[in-house]
TITOR-141501 format. One record per atom (N, C-alpha, C, O, CB): residue in one letter; x, y, z. Coordinates in nm, 3 decimals, decimal comma, padded with zeros to 5 digits. Glycine has a CB too. Layout:
residues N
<A; <X; Y; Z>>
...
//
This chain:
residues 83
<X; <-02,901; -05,572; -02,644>>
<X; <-02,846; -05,534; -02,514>>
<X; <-02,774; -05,653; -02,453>>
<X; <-02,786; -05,766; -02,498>>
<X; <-02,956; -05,483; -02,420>>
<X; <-02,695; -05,621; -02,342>>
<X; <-02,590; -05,722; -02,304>>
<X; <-02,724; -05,837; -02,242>>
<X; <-02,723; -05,956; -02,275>>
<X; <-02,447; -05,650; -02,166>>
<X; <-02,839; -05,775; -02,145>>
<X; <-02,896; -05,874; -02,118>>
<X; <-02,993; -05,963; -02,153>>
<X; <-03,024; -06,062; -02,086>>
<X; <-02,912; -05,856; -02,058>>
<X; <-03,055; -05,923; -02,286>>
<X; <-03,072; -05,986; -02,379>>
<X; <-02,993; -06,123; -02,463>>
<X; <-03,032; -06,228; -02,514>>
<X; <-03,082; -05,897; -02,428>>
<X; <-02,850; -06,049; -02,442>>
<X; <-02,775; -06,174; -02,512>>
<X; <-02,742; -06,269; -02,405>>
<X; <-02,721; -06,387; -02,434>>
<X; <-02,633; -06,133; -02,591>>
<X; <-02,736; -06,222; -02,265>>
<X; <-02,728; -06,329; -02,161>>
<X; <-02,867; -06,402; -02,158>>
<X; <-02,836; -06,517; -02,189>>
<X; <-02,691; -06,266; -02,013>>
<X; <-02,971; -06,401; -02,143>>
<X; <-03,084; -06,471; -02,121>>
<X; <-03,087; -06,523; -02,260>>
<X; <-03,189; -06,590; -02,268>>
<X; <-03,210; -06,391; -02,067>>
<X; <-03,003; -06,525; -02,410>>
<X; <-03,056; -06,606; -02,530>>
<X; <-02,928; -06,733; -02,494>>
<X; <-02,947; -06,852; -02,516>>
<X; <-03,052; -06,506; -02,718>>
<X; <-02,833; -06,692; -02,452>>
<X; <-02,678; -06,801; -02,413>>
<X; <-02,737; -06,834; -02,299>>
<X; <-02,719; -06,955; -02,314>>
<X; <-02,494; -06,729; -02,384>>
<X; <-02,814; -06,824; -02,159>>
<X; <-02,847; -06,898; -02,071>>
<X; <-02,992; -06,971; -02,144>>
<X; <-02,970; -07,091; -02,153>>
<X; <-02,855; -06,812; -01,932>>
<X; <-03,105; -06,942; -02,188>>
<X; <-03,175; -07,052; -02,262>>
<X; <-03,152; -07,151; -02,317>>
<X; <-03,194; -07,264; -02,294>>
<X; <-03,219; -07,029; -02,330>>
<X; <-03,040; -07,091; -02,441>>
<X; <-03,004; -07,219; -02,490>>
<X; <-02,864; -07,312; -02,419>>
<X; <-02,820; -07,412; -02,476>>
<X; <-02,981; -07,187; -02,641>>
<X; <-02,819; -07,273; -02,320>>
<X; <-02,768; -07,371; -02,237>>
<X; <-02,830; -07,466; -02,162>>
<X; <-02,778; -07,543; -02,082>>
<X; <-02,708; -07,323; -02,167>>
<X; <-02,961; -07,453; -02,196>>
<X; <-03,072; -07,559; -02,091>>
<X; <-03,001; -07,691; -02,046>>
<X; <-03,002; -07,723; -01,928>>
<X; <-03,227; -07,621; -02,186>>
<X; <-02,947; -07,758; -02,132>>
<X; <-02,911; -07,885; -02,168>>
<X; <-02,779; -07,919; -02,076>>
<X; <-02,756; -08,030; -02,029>>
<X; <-02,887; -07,891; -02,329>>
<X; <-02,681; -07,784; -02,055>>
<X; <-02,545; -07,787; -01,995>>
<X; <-02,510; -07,705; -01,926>>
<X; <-02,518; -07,592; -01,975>>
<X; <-02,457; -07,790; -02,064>>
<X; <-02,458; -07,716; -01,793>>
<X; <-02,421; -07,648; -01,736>>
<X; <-02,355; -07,513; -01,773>>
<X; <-02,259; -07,520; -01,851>>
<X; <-02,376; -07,713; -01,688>>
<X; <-02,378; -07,435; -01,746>>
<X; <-02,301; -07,319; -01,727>>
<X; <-02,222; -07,248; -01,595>>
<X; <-02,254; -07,199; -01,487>>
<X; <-02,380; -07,241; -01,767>>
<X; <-02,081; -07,276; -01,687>>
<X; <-01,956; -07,231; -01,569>>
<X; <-01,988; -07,080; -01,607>>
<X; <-02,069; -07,017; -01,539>>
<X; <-01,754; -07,293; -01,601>>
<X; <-01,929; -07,027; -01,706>>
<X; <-01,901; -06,881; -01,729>>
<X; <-01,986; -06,801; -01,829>>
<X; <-02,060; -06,858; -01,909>>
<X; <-01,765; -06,869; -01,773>>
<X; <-01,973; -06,678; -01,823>>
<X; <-02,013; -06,579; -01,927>>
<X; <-01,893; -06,494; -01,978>>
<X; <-01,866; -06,405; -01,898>>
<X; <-02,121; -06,484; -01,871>>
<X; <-01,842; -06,496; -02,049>>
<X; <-01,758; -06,395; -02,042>>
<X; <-01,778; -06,277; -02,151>>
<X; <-01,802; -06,330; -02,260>>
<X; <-01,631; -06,453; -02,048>>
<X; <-01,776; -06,113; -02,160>>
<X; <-01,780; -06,042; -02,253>>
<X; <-01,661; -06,045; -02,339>>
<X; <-01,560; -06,017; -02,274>>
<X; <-01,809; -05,933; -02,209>>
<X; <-01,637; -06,073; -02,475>>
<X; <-01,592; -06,071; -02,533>>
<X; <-01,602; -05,999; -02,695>>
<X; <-01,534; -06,016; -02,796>>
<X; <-01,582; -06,155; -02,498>>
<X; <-01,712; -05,919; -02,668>>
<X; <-01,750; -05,845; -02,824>>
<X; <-01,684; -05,750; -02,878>>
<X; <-01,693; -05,730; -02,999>>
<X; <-01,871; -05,783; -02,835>>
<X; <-01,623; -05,692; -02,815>>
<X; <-01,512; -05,589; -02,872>>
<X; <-01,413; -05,687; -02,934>>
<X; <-01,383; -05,630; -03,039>>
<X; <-01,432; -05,484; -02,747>>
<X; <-01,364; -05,771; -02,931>>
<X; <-01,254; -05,862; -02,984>>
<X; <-01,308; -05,930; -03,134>>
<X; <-01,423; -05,970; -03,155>>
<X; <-01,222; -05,990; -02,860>>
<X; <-01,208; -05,932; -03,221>>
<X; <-01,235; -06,044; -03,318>>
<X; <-01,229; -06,193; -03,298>>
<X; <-01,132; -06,236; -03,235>>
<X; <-01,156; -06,026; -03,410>>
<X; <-01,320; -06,278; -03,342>>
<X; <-01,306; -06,405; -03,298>>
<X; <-01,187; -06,508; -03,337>>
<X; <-01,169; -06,627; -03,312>>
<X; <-01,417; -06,457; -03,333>>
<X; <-01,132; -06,435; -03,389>>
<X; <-00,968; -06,513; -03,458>>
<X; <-00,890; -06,466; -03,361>>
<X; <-00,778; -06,515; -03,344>>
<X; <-00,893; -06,461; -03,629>>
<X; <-00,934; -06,371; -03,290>>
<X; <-00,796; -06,323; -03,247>>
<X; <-00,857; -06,382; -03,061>>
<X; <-00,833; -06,294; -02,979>>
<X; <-00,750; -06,098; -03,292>>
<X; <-00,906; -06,471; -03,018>>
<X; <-00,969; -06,504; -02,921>>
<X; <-00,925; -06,679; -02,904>>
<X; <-00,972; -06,768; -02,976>>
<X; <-01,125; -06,460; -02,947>>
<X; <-00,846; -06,697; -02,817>>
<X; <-00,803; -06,838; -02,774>>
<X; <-00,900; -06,856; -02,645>>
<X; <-00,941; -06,768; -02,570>>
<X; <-00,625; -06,851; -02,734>>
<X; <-00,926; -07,000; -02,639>>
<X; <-00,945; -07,069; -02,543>>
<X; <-00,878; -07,183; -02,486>>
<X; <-00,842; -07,269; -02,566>>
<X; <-01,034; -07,092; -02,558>>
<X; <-00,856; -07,199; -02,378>>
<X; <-00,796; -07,332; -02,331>>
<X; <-00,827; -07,402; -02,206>>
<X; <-00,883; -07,360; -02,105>>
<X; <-00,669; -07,318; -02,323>>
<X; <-00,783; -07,510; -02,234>>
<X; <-00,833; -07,619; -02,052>>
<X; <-00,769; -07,670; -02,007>>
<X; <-00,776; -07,788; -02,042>>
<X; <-00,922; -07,733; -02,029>>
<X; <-00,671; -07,643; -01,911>>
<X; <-00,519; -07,744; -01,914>>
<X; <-00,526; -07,714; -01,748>>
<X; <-00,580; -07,607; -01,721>>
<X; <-00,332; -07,670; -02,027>>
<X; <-00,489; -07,780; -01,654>>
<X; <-00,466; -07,817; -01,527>>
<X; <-00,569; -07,707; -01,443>>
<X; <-00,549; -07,602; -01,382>>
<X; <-00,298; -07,810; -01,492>>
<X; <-00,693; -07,793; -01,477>>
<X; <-00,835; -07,773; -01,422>>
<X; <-00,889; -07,642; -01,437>>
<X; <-00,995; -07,604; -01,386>>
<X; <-00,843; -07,803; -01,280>>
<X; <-00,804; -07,565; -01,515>>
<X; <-00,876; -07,437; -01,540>>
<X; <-00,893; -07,427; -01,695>>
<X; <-00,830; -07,496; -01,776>>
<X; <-00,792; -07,306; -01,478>>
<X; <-01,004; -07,315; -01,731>>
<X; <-01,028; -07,285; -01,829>>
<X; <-00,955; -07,159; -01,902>>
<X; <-01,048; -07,147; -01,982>>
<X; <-01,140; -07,284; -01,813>>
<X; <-00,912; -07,110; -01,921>>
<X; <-00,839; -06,968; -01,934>>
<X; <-00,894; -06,912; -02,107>>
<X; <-00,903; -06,984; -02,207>>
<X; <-00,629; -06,994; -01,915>>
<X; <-00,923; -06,759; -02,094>>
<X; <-00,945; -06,738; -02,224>>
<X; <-00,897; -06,620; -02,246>>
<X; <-00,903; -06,531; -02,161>>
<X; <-01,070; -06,751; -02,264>>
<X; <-00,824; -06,598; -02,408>>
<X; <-00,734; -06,494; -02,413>>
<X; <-00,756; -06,419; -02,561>>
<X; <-00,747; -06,474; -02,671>>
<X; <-00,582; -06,553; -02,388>>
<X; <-00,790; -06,272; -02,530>>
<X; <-00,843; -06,203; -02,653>>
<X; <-00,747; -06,055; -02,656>>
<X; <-00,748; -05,965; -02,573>>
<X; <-01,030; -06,173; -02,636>>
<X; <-00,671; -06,065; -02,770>>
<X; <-00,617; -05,937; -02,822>>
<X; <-00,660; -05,917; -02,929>>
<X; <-00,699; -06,000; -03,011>>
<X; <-00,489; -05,921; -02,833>>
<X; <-00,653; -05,703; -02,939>>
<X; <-00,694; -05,608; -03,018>>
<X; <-00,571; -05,551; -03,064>>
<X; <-00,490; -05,536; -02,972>>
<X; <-00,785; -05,518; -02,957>>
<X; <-00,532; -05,515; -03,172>>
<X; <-00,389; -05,395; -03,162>>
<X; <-00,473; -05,342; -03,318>>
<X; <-00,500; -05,402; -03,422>>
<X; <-00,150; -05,483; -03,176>>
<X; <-00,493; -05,217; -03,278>>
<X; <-00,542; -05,140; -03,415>>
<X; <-00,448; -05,003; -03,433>>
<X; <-00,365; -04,968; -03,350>>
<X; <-00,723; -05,090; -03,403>>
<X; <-00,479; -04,932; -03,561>>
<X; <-00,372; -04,834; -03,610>>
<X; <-00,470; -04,747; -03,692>>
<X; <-00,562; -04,768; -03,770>>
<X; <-00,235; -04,904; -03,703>>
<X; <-00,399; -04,625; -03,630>>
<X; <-00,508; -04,490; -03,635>>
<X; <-00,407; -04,394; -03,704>>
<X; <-00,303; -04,349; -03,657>>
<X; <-00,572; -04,419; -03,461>>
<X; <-00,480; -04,366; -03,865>>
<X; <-00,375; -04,237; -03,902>>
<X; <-00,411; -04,088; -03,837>>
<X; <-00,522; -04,046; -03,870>>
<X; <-00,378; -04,212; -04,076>>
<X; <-00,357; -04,030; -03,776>>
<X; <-00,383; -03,882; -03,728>>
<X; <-00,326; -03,781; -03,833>>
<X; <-00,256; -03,813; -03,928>>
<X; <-00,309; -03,852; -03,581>>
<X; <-00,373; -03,638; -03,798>>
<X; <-00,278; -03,561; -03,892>>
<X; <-00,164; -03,533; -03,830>>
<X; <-00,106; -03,432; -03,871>>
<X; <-00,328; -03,436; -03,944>>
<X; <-00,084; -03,630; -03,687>>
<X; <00,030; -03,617; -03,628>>
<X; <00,106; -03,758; -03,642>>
<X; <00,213; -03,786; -03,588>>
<X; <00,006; -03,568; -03,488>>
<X; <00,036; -03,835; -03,718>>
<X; <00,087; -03,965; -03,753>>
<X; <00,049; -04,082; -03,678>>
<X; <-00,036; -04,084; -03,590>>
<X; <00,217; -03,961; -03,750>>
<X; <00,115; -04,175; -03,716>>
<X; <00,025; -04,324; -03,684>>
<X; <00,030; -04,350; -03,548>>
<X; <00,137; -04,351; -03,487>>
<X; <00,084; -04,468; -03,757>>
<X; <-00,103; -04,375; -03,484>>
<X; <-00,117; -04,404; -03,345>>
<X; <-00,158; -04,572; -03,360>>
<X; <-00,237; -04,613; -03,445>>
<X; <-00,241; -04,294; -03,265>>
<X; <-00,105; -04,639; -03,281>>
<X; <-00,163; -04,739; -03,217>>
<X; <-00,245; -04,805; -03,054>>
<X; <-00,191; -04,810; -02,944>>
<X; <-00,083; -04,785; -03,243>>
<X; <-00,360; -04,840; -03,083>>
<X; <-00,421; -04,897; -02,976>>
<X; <-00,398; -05,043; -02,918>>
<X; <-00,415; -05,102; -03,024>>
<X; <-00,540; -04,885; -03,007>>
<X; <-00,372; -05,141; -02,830>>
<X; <-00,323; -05,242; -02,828>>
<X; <-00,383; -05,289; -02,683>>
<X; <-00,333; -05,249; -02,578>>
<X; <-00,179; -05,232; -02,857>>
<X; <-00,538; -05,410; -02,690>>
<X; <-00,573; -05,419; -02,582>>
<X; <-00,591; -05,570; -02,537>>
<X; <-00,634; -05,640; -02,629>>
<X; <-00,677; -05,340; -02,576>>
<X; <-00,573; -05,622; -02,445>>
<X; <-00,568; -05,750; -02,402>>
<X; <-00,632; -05,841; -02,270>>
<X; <-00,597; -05,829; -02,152>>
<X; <-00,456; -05,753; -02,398>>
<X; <-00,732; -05,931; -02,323>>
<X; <-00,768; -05,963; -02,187>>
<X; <-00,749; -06,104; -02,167>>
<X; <-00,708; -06,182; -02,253>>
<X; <-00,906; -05,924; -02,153>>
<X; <-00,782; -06,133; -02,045>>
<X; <-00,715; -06,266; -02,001>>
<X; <-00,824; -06,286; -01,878>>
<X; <-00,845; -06,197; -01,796>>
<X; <-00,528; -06,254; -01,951>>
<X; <-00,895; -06,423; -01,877>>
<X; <-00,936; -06,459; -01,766>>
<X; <-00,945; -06,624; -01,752>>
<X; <-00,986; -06,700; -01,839>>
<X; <-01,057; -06,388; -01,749>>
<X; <-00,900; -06,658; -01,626>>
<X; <-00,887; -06,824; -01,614>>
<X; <-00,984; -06,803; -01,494>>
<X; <-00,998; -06,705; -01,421>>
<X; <-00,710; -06,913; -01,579>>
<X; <-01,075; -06,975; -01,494>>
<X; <-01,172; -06,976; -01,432>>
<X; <-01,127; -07,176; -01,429>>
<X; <-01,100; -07,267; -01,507>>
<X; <-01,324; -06,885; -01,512>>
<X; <-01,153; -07,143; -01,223>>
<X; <-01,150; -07,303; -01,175>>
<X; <-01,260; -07,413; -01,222>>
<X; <-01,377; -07,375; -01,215>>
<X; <-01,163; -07,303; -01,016>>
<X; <-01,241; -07,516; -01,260>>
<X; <-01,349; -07,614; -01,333>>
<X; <-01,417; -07,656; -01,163>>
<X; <-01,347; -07,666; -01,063>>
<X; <-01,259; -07,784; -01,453>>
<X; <-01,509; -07,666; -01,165>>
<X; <-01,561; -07,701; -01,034>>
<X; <-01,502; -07,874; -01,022>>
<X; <-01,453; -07,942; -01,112>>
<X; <-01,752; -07,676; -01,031>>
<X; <-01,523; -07,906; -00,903>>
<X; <-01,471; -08,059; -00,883>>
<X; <-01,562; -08,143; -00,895>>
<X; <-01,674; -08,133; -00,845>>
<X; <-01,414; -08,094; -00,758>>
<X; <-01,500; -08,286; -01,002>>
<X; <-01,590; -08,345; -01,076>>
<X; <-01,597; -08,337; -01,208>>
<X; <-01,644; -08,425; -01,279>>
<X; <-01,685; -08,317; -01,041>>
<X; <-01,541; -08,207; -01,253>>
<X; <-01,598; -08,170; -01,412>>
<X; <-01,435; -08,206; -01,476>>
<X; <-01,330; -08,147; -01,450>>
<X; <-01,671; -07,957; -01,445>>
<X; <-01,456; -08,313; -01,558>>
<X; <-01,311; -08,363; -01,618>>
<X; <-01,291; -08,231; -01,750>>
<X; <-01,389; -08,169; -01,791>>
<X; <-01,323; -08,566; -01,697>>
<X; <-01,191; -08,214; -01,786>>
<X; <-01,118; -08,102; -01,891>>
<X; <-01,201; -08,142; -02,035>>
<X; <-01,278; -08,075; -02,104>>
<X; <-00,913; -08,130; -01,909>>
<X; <-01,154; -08,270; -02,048>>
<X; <-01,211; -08,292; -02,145>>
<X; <-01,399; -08,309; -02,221>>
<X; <-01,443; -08,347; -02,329>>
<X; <-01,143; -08,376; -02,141>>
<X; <-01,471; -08,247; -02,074>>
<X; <-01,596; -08,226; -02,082>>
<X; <-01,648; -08,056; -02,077>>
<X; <-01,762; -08,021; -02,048>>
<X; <-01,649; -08,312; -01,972>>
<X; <-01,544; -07,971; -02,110>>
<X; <-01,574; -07,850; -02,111>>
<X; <-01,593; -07,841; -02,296>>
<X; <-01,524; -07,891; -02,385>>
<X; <-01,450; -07,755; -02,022>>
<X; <-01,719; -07,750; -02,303>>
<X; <-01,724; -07,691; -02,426>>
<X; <-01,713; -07,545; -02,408>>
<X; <-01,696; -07,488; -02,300>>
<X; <-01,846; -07,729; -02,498>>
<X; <-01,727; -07,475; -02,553>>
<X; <-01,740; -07,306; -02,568>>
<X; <-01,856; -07,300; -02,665>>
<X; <-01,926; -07,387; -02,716>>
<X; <-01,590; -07,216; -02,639>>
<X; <-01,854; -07,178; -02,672>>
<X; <-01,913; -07,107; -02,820>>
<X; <-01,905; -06,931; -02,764>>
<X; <-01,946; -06,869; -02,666>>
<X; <-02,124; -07,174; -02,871>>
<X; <-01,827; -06,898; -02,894>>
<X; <-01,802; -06,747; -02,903>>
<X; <-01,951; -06,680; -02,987>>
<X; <-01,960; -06,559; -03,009>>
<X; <-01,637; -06,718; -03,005>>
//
C-alpha cells in the first residue's frame, strides 16, 4: 500500500532530511529525470504507450512534472534522490 511504502522511505530517511515524496510508480524509471538547478528541485516522468484495437492503433501519452523550493540553507549540491 502507498502507506506502507511511505513509512519504509520515511524510516529509512532517519539519517536525512526529507524535502519530498513524490508518487511516481506508474512511470518507468528510465523514463524519470531529476534535477537541481536555481534552488529548485524539479522532477519529470513520461509514459507514451500503444494499444492495438480492432479499430486500430491507439496511443496513451502521460506526463508529470513537479518542482519543489530547496528550503534556505540547503546548497544544490547537497540534495540526494532514490526512485
Amino acid at each position: 500500500s502507498i502507506q506502507s511504502r511511505l513509512n519504509r522511505m520515511l524510516n529509512s530517511s532517519h539519517d536525512h532530511k526529507l524535502l519530498a515524496l513524490v508518487d511516481v510508480k506508474d512511470f518507468d524509471p528510465k523514463k524519470i529525470t531529476v534535477s537541481v538547478k536555481g534552488g529548485k528541485v524539479k522532477v519529470l516522468a513520461e509514459c507514451e504507450e500503444e494499444h492495438t484495437t480492432p479499430r486500430g492503433k491507439e496511443y496513451s501519452y502521460k506526463k508529470f512534472t513537479k518542482e519543489i523550493s530547496l528550503p534556505p540553507g540547503v546548497r544544490e549540491e547537497q540534495v540526494t534522490y532514490s526512485l
